[in-house]
C-alpha positions as CSV (number, residue, x, y, z in Angstrom):
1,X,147.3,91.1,79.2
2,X,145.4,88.6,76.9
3,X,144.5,86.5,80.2
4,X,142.7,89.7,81.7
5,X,141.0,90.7,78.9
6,X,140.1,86.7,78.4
7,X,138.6,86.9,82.3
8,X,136.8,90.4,81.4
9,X,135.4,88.5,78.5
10,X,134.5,85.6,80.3
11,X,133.2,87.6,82.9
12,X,130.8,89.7,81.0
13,X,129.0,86.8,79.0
14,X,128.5,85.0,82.4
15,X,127.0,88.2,83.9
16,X,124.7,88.9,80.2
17,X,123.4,84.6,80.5
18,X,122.5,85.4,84.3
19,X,120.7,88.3,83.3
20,X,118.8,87.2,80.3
21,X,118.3,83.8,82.6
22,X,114.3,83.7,83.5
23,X,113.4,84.3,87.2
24,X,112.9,81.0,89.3
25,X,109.2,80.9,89.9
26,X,108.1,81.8,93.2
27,X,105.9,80.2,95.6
28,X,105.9,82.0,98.6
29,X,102.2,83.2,99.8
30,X,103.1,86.1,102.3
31,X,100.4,88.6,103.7
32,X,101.6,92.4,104.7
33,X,99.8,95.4,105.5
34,X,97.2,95.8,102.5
35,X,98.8,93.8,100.2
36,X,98.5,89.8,99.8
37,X,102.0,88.3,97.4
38,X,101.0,84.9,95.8
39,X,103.8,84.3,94.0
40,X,104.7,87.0,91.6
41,X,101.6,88.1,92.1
42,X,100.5,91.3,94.3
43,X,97.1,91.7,95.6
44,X,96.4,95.3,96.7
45,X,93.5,97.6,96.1
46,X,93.6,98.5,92.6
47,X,95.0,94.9,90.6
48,X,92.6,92.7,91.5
49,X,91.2,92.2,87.8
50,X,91.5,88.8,86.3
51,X,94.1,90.5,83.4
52,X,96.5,91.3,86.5
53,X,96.3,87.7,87.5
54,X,97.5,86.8,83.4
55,X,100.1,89.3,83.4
56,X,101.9,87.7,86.6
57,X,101.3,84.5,85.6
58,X,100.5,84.1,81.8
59,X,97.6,82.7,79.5
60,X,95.7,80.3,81.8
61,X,95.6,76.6,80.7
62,X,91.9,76.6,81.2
63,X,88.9,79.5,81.6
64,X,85.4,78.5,81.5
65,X,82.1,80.5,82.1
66,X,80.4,79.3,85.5
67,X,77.0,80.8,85.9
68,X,76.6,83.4,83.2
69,X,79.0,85.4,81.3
70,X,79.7,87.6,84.6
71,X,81.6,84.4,86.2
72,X,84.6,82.7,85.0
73,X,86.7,80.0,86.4
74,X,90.6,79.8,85.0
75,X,93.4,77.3,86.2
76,X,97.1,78.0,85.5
77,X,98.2,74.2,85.4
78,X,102.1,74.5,85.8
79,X,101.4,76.7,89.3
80,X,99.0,74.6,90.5
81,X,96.9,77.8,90.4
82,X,92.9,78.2,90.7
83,X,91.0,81.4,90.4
84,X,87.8,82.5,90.5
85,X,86.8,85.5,88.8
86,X,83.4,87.4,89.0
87,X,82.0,91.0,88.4
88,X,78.8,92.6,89.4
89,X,79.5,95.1,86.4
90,X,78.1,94.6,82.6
91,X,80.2,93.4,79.7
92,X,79.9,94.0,76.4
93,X,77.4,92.1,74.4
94,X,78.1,88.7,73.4
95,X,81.6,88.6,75.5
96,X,83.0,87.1,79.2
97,X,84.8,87.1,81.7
98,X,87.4,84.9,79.5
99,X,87.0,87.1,76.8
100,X,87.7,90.1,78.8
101,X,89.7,89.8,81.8
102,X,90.2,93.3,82.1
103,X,86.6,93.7,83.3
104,X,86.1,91.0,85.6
105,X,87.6,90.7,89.4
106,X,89.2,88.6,91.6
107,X,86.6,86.7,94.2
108,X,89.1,84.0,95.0
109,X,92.5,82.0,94.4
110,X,93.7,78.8,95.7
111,X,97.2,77.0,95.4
112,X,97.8,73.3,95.8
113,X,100.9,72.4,95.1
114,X,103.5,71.4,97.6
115,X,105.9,73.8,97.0
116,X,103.7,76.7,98.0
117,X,104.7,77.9,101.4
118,X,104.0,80.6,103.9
119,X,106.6,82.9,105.3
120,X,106.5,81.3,108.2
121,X,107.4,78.2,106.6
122,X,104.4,76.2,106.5
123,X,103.3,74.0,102.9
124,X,100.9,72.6,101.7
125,X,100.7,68.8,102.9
126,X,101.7,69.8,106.3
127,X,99.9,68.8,109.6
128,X,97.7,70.3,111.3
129,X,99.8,70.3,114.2
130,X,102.6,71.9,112.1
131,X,100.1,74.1,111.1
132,X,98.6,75.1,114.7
133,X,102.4,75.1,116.3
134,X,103.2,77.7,113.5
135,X,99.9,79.7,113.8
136,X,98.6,80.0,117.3
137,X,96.6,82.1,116.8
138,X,95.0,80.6,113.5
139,X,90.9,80.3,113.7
140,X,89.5,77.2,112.9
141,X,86.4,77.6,110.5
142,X,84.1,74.3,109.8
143,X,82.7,73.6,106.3
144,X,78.8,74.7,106.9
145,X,75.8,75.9,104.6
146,X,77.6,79.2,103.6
147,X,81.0,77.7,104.0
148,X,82.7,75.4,100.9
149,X,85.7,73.7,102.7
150,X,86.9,73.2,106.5
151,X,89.6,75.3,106.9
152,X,92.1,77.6,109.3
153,X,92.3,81.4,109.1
154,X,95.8,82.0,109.0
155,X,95.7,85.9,108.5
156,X,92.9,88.1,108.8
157,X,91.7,91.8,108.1
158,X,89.1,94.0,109.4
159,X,86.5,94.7,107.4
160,X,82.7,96.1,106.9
161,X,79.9,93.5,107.9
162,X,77.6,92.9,105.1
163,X,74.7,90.5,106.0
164,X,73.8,89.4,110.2
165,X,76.8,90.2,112.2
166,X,75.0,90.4,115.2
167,X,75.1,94.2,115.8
168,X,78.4,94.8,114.6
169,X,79.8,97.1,111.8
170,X,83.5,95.6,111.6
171,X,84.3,91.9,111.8
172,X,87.8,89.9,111.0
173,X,87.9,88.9,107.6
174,X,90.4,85.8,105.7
175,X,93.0,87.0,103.8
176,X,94.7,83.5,103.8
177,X,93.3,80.1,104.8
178,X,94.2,76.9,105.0
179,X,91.8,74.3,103.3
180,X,92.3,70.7,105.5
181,X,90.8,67.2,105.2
182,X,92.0,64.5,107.2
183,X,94.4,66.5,109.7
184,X,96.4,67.4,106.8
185,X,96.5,70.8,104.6
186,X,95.3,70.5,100.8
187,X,95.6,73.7,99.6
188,X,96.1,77.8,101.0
189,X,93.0,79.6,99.9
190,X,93.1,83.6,98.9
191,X,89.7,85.1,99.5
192,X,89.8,88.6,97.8
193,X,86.5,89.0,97.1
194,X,86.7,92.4,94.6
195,X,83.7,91.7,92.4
196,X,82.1,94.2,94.2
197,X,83.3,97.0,92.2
């Protein structure tokens, strides 16, 4: 009898440590329909505010102000984590974007480390071959005037044209990308762009 209840004991304290154990981190960056996952963090249509970025991810290890208190760039060093954060909206007077990130959106994010991944398995520091054996299908996008970085469209949405399109309303636009230099990837990209509110 003392053996069981010494196994029940043993038993219940191992179960309590696994559930009082912090989650691993994730690094997975997985697209589905209307939704983008970077990590433990969701992208859909309403938490797209720099505040839901801190509450899947913590305090930032860096925020600064970019152009004017509007614009905000934040890093979250132990992720390898970069985000951009703008808002066509007004803040209160004297604050920004850092100050209050539950007024200022998502415009982009971008992970560099190696052990961020895509579903379909591909990391940063792969080929490009890897990365165009993987993704068939993937767009390749040089760096231009309007574009910062040469990169791949991995996954795409449709969405309203704003600007020249030539004539058409809809047009495919990134939801993940895949910055390269030198036939080799350097970082997955998340355009979100909600600083349109």
């Amino acid at each position: 009898m003392r053996l069981v209840a010494s196994v029940i004991v043993a038993a219940t304290i191992a179960a309590s440590a696994a559930l009082s154990a912090p989650a691993a981190p994730s690094w997975l960056v997985r697209v589905g329909p209307g939704y983008v996952n970077v990590g433990e963090y969701r992208i859909g249509l309403r938490n797209t505010r720099f505040l839901d970025v801190i509450n899947a991810f913590g305090k930032p290890s860096t925020c600064r102000v970019i152009s004017g208190p509007n614009h905000v760039q934040a890093t979250w060093a132990k992720r390898s984590l970069f985000g951009e954060f703008v808002t066509f909206g007004g803040l209160p007077r004297g604050e920004n974007g850092c100050m209050s990130p539950d007024l200022i959106h998502v415009s982009e994010l971008r992970v560099n480390d190696r052990r961020w991944h895509t579903a379909l398995g591909l990391t940063v520091s792969d080929s490009t071959l890897r990365l165009r054996r993987l993704y068939p299908r993937a767009r390749y996008v040089p760096k231009d005037r309007y574009r910062k970085r040469d990169e791949y469209w991995l996954a795409t949405k449709r969405g309203v044209c704003f600007g020249d399109c030539g004539g058409r309303r809809f047009i495919a636009k990134p939801v993940l990308t895949a910055e390269v230099r030198r036939g080799r990837i350097t970082a997955f990209w998340i355009p979100v762009g909600a600083q349109g509110e």
